[in-house]
C-alpha positions in Angstrom: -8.6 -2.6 -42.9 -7.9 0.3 -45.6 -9.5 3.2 -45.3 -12.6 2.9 -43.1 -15.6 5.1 -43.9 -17.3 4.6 -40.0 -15.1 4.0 -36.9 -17.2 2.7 -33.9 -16.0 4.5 -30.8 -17.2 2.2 -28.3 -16.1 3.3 -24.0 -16.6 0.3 -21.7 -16.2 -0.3 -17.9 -17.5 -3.6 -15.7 -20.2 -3.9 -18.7 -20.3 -7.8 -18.7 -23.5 -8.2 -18.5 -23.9 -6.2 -21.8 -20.8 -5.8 -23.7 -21.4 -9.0 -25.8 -25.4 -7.3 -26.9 -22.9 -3.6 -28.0 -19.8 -5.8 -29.8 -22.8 -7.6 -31.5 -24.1 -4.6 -32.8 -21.3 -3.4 -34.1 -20.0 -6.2 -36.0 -23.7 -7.1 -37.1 -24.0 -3.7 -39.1 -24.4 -4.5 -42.8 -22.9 -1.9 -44.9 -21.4 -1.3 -48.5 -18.9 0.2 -46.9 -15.9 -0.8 -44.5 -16.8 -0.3 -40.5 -13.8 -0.2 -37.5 -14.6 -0.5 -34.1 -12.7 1.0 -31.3 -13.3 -0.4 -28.0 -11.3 1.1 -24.8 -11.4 -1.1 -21.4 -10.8 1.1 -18.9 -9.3 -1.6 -16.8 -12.5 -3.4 -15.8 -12.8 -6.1 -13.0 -15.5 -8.4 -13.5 -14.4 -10.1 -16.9 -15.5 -7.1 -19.3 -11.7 -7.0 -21.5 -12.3 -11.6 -21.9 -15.1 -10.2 -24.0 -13.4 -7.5 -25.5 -10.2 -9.5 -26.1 -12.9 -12.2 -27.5 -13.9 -10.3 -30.4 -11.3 -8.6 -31.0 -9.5 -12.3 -31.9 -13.2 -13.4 -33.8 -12.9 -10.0 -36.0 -9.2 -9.2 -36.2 -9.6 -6.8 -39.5 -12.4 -5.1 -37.7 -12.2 -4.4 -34.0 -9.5 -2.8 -32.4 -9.3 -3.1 -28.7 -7.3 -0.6 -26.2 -7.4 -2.5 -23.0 -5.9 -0.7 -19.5 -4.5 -2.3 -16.7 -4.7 0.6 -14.5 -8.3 2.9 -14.2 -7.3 5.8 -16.3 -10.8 8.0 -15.6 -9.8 7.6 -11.8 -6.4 9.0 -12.4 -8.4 12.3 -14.4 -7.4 10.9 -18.1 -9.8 12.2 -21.0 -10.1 9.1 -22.6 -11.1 10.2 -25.7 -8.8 12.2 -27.1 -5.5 10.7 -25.0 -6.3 7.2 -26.4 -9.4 7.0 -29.1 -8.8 10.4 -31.4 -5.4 9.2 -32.6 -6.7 5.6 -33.9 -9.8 7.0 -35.6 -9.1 6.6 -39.5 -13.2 6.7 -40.4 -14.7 9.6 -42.6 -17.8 9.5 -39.8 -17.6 8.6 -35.9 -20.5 6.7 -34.5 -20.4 6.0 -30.7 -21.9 3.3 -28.1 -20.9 2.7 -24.6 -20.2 -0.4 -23.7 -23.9 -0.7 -21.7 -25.9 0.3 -24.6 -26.2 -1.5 -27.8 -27.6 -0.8 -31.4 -31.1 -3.0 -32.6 -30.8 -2.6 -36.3 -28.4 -4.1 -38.8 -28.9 -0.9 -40.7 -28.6 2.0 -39.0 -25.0 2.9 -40.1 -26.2 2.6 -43.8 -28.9 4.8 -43.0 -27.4 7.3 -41.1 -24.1 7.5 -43.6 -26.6 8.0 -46.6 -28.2 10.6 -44.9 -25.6 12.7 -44.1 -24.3 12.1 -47.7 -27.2 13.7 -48.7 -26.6 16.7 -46.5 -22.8 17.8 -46.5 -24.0 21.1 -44.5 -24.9 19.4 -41.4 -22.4 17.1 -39.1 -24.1 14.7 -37.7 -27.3 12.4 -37.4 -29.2 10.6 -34.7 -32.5 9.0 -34.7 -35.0 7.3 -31.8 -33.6 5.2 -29.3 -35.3 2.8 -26.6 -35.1 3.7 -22.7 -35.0 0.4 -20.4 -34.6 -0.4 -17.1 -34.1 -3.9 -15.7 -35.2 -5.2 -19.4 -38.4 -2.9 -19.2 -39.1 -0.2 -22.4 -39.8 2.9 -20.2 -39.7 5.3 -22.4 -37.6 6.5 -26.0 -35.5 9.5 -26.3 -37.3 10.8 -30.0 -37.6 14.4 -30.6 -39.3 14.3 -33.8 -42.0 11.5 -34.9 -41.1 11.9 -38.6 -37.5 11.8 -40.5 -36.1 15.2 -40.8 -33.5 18.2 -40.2 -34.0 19.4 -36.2 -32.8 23.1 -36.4 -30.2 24.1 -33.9 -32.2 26.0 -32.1 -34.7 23.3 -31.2 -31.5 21.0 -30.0 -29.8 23.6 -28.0 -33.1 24.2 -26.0 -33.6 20.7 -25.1 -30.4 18.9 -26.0 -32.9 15.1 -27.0 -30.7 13.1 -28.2 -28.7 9.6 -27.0 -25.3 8.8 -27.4 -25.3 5.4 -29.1 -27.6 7.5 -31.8 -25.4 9.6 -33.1 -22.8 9.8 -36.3 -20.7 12.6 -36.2 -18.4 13.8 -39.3 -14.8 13.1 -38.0 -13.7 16.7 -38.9 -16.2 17.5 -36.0 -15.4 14.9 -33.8 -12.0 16.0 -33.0 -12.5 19.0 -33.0 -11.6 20.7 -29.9 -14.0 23.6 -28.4 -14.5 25.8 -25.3 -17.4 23.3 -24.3 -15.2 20.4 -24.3 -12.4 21.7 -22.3 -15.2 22.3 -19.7 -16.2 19.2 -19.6 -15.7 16.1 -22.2 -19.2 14.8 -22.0 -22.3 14.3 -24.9 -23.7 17.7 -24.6 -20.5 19.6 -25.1 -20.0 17.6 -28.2 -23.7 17.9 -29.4 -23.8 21.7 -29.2 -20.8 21.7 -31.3 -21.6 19.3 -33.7 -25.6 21.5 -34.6 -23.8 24.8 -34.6 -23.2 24.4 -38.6 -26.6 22.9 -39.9 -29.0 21.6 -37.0 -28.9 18.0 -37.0 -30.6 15.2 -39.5 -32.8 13.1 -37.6 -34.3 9.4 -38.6 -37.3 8.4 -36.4 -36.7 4.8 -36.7 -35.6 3.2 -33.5 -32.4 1.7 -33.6 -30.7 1.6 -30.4 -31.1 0.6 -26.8 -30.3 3.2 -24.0 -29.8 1.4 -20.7 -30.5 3.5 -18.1 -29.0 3.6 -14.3 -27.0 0.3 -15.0 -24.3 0.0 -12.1 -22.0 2.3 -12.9 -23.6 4.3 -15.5 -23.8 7.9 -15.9 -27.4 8.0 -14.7 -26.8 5.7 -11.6 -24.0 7.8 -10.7 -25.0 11.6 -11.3 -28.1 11.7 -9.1 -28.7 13.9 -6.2 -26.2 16.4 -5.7 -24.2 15.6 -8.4 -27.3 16.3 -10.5 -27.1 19.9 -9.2 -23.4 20.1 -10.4 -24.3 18.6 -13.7 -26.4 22.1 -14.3 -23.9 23.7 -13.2 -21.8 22.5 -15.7 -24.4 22.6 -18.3 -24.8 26.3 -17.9 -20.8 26.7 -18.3 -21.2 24.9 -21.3 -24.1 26.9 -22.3 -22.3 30.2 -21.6 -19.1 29.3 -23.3 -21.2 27.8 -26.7 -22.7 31.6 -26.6 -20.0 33.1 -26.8 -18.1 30.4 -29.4 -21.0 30.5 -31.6 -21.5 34.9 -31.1 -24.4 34.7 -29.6 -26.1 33.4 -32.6 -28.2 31.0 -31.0 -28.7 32.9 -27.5 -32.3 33.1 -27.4 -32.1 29.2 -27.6 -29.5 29.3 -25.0 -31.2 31.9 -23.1 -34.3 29.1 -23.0 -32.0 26.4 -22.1 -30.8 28.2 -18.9 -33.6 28.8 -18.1 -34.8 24.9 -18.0 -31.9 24.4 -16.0 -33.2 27.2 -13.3 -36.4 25.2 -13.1 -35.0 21.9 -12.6 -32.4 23.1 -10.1 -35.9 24.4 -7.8 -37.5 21.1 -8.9 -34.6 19.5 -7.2 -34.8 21.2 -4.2 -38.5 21.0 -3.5 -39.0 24.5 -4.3 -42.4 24.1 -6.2 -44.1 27.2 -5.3 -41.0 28.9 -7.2 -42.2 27.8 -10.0 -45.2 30.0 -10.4 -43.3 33.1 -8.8 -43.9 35.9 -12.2 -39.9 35.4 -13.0 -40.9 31.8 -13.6 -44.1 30.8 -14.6 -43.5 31.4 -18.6 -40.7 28.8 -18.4 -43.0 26.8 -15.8 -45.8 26.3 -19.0 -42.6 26.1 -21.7 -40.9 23.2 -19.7 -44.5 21.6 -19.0 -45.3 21.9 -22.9 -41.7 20.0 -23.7 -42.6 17.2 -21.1 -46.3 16.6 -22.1 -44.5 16.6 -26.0 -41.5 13.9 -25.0 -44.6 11.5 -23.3 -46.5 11.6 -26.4 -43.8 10.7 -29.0 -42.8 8.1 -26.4 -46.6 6.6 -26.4 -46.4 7.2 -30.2 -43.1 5.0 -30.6 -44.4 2.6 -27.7 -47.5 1.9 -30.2 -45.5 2.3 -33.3 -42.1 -0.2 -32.2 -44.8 -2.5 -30.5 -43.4 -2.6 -27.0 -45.1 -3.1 -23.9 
């Protein structure tokens, strides 16, 4: 395939139960534009690369599999920019693990017009449906209406799922402070609103699977949760100081969310009315009670039970 406008960055490991529901996603998209789909196995056990391998024979021109025979995450490789950065030929980057998949044949279409339409921002995301065991428990959806999300309002609450986003590739490789902390979603999400906020589309049009075996969610749990905010407030820091402290009240909020969740954690409630606290006690309740009524909104709205 010449000159791609999207590549599909698309991270897999002992996903057979859903791989076939992401790869059909990606090669269902209908666009006026040319689409490549990246798809690393990271050396998967329980039959995972047959799909993989599968596709990539159905769709030769389109998807481009990088299949391991040894577990590179367990030996400490960043996968992303050892093995996906050098293939990606695309103009924008949209990613998808390999558990998640996309519901709408159009969302690449809509998400490349929209960032044609705003060449100050770098990148778009739009509402996405939580499950659990096949069950709609919630959807990740900031906004109710289509629209730009300043940074500010993304750096306090980082909303926003993986398999919704399109990044500009400039972006997307782009290497920052937050990243060499950790290569996760909100390091590249603080980096990618820094220039313009973010362009949001409220129509739902991708499936978040949450605490699938092996996942990110059934994984970092517990203690590792704590060490998640730990990281997070790194990350936090070391966007301060990349971006000059422009958006530090945002940041300062942020941190702040973190504190409270770290003493929500630990059974600490009465913390949370001590006088250092309580303003960020009523702020975090006001997000919360917010995030449940866009969820009942798109619940009602995407007519799911």
């Amino acid at each position: 395939m010449d000159n791609p406008v999207v590549t599909v960055i698309c991270i897999t490991y002992n996903h057979a139960p859903y791989i076939r529901d992401a790869l059909e996603g990606f090669v269902g998209q209908q666009t006026d534009f040319p689409v490549e789909i990246i798809v690393h196995d990271d050396a998967s056990t329980d039959g995972t690369a047959d799909v993989v391998r599968e596709y990539a024979a159905r769709y030769p021109d389109r998807v481009r599999p990088v299949i391991q025979t040894e577990n590179q995450y367990s030996r400490g490789v960043a996968i992303l920019p050892v093995y996906c950065f050098p293939l990606v030929r695309g103009r924008y980057v949209a990613l998808c693990e390999g558990d998640d998949h996309w519901t709408d044949p159009t969302k690449l279409q809509r998400q490349v017009e929209a960032l044609e339409r705003h060449p100050e921002m770098d990148f778009c995301a739009h509402c996405t449906r939580r499950t659990r065991d096949g069950r709609t428990i919630g959807f990740v959806a900031p906004r109710l209406k289509d629209g730009v999300i300043p940074a500010e309002e993304v750096v306090k609450v980082i909303p926003l799922a993986t398999a919704s986003l399109l990044i500009r590739k400039t972006c997307y490789l782009t290497l920052t402070p937050m990243r060499e902390i950790r290569f996760n979603d909100m390091a590249l999400q603080l980096q990618a609103l820094a220039r313009g906020g973010v362009m949001y589309l409220s129509r739902c049009m991708a499936e978040y699977r949450s605490q699938t075996p092996g996942s990110w969610t059934a994984a970092h749990r517990g203690k590792m949760a704590l060490e998640d905010r730990r990281v997070d407030r790194m990350q936090l820091e070391a966007f301060d100081a990349w971006t000059d402290g422009k958006f530090h009240g945002a940041v300062r909020w942020r941190l702040a969310k973190i504190e409270t969740g770290n003493i929500i954690s630990c059974h600490r409630y009465w913390e949370l009315f001590a006088p250092r606290w309580i303003l960020w006690t009523f702020r975090r309740l006001g997000y919360t009670l917010r995030r449940r009524f866009n969820s009942l909104v798109c619940r009602l709205r995407w007519k799911t039970g």
